[in-house]
C-alpha positions as CSV (number, residue, x, y, z in Angstrom):
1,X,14.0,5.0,-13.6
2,X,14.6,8.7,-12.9
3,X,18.5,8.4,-11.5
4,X,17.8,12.2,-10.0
5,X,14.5,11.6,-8.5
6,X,15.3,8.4,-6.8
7,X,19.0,8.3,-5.6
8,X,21.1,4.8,-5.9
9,X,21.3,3.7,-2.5
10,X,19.4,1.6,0.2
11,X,19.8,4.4,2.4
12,X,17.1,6.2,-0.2
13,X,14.3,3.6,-0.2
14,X,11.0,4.1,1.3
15,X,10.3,1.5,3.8
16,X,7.0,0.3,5.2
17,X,7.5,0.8,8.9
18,X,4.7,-2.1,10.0
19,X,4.6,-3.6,12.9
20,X,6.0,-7.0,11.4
21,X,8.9,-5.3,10.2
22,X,9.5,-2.8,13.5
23,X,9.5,-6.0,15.6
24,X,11.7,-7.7,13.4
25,X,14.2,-4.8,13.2
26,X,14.4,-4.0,16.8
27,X,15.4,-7.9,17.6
28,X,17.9,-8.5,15.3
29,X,21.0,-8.6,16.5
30,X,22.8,-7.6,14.0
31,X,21.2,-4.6,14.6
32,X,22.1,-4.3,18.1
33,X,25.7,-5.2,17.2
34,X,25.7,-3.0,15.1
35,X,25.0,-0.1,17.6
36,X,27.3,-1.4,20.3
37,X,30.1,-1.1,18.1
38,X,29.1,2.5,16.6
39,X,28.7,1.2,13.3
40,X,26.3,2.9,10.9
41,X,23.8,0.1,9.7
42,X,24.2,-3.4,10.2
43,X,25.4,-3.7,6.5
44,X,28.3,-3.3,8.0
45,X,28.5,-7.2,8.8
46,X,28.0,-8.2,5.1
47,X,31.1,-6.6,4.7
48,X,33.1,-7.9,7.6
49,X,32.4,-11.6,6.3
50,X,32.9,-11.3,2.4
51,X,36.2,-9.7,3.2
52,X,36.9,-12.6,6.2
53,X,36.1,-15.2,3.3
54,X,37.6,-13.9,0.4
55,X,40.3,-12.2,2.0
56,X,39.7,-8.6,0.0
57,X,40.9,-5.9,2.8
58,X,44.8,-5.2,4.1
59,X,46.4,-2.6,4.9
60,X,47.6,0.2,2.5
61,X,44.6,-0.3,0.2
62,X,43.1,2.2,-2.2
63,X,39.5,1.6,-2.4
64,X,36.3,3.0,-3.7
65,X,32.5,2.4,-2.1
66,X,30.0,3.2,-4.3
67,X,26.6,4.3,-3.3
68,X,28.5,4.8,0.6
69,X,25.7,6.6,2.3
70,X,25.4,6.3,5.6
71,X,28.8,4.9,5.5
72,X,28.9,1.5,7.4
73,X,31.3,0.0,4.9
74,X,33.5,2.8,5.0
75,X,33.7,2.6,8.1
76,X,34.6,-1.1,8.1
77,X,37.5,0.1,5.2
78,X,38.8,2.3,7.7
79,X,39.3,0.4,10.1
80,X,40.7,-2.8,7.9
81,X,43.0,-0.7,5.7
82,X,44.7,1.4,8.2
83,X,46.0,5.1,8.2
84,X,47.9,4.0,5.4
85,X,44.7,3.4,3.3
86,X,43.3,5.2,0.8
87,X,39.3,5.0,0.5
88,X,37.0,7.6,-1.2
89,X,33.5,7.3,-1.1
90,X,30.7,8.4,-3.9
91,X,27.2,8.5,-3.6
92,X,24.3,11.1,-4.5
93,X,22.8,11.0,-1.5
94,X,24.7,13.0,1.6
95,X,26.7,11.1,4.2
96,X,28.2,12.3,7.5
97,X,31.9,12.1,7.9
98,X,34.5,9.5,8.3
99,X,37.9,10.3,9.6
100,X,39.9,9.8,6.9
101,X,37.3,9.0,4.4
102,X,37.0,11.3,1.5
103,X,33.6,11.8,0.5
104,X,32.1,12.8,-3.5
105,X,28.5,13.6,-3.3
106,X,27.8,12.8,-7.0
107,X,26.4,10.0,-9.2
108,X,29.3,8.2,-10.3
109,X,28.5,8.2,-13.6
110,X,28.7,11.6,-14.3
111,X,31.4,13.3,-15.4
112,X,31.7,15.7,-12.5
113,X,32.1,12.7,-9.8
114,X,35.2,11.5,-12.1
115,X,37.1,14.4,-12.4
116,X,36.7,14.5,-8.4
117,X,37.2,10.9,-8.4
118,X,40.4,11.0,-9.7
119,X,41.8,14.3,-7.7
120,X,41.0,12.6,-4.8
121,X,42.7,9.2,-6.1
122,X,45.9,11.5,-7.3
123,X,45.5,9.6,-10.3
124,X,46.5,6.3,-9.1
125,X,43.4,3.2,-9.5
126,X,42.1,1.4,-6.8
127,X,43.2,-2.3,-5.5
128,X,38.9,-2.6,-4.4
129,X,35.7,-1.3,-5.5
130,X,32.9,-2.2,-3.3
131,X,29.1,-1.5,-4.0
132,X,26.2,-2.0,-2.0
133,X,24.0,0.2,-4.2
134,X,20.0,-1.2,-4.2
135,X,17.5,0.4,-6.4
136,X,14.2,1.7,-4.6
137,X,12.1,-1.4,-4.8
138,X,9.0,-1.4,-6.4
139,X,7.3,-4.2,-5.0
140,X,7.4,-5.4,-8.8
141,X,9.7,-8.7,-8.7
142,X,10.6,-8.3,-12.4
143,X,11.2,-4.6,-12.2
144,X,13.1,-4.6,-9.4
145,X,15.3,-7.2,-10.6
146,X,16.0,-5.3,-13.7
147,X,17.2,-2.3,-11.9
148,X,19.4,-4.6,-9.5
149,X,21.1,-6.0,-12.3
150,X,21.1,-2.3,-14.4
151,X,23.0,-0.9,-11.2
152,X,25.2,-4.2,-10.9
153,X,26.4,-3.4,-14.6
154,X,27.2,0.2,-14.0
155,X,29.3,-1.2,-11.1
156,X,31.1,-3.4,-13.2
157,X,31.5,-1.2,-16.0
158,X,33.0,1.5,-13.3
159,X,35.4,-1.1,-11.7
160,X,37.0,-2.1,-15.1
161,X,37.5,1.1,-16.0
162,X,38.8,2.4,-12.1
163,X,40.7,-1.2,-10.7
164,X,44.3,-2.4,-10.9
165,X,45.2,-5.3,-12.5
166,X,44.9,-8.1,-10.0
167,X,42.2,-5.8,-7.8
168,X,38.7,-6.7,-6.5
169,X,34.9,-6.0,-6.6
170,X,32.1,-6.9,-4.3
171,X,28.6,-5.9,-5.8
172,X,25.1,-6.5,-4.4
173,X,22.8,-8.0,-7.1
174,X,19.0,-9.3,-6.7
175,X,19.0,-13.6,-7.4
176,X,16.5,-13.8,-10.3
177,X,16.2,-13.6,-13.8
178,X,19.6,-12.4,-15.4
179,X,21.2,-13.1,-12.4
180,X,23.8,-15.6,-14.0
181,X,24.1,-14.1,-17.4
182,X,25.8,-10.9,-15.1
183,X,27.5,-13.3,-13.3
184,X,29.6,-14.6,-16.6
185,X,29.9,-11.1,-17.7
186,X,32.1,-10.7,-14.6
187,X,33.8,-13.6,-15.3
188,X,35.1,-12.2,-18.3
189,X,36.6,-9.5,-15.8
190,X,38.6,-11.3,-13.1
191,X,40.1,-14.8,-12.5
192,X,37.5,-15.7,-9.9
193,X,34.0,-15.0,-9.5
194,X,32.2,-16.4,-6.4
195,X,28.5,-15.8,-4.9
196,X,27.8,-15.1,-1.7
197,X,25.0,-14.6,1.0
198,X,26.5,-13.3,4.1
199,X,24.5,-14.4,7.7
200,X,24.0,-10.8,7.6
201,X,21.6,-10.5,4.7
202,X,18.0,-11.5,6.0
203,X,16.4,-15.3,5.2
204,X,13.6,-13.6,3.2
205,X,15.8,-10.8,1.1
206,X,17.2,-12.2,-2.3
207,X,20.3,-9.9,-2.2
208,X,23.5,-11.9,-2.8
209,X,27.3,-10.6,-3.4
210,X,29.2,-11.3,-6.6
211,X,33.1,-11.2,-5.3
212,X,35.6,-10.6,-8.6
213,X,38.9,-11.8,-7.5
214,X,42.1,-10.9,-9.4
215,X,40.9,-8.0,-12.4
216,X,41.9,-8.7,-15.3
217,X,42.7,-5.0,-17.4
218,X,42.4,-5.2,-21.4
């Protein structure tokens, strides 16, 4: 797929605003939640629980969340990690503010967003990497799951090369073909590997979280 043309991040797809889905969005109430509490999608809950369960946020933190736009789990790192808490936040497409949030509008695989990514890390790695990047979906099972697992690689491939030894990664990867094949690729990469569906993530979607406990560096 054209990584220009079609940006890395859920915030980018096209969605099919039926009346099916309309109803469905306006009574969920995670969505409601979500706008009580002034949070910027209701993504923000998938977060809140993996981190609950596997114990990934404190604070002091440095961390990193790829694809960020609109920003819902930065927000959630903000208010986890503290003031004392460093988070920077890349993604292609543009994303409002968050106090204390620095913000790279690249595609983190280009050389540009690391150079910025590491002036705005002062050089130091991160303790968490956190993606929620989605490709725009096709409608094409087989496709789509091919680009859910390309971006999961590229995630990985970033957090080896960006976490502490003994840090963590949460990534969002279609359940499908190649699903476990990535799975003991990121085994190879921490001590723990453990799949999740939070109660956030909807009955019918076949998103599910990979959580890498305890990177191991070499």
């Amino acid at each position: 797929m054209s990584l220009r043309s079609k940006p890395l991040n859920p915030a980018g797809k096209k969605h099919r605003f039926g009346k099916a889905w309309m109803h469905e969005h306006v009574t969920d109430p995670y969505v409601a939640e979500a706008q009580r509490r002034g949070y910027r999608s209701r993504a923000a809950f998938k977060l809140i629980e993996l981190a609950d369960k596997d114990k990934l946020l404190r604070p002091g933190l440095t961390a990193v969340d790829l694809g960020a736009a609109p920003g819902s789990w930065c927000q959630v790192l903000r208010e986890r990690l503290g003031p004392s808490g460093r988070i920077v936040a890349i993604d292609v497409l543009p994303m409002d503010p968050v106090a204390g949030v620095r913000f790279v509008q690249a595609d983190f695989r280009d050389e540009f967003s690391l150079i910025a990514l590491r002036n705005e890390l002062e050089g130091q790695k991160a303790d968490l990497v956190v993606s929620d990047l989605s490709p725009n979906l096709s409608g094409v099972a087989s496709a789509d799951q091919a680009r859910s697992l390309h971006l999961g690689e590229l995630a990985l491939e970033f957090a080896a090369k960006w976490l502490k030894p003994g840090g963590d990664l949460v990534v969002k990867v279609f359940q499908g073909e190649g699903f476990s094949e990535f799975q003991r690729q990121m085994q190879r990469h921490f001590d723990k590997v453990h799949a999740r569906k939070p109660k956030a993530s909807r009955d019918k979607s076949r998103e599910l979280y990979l959580v890498g406990k305890g990177h191991v560096s070499g």
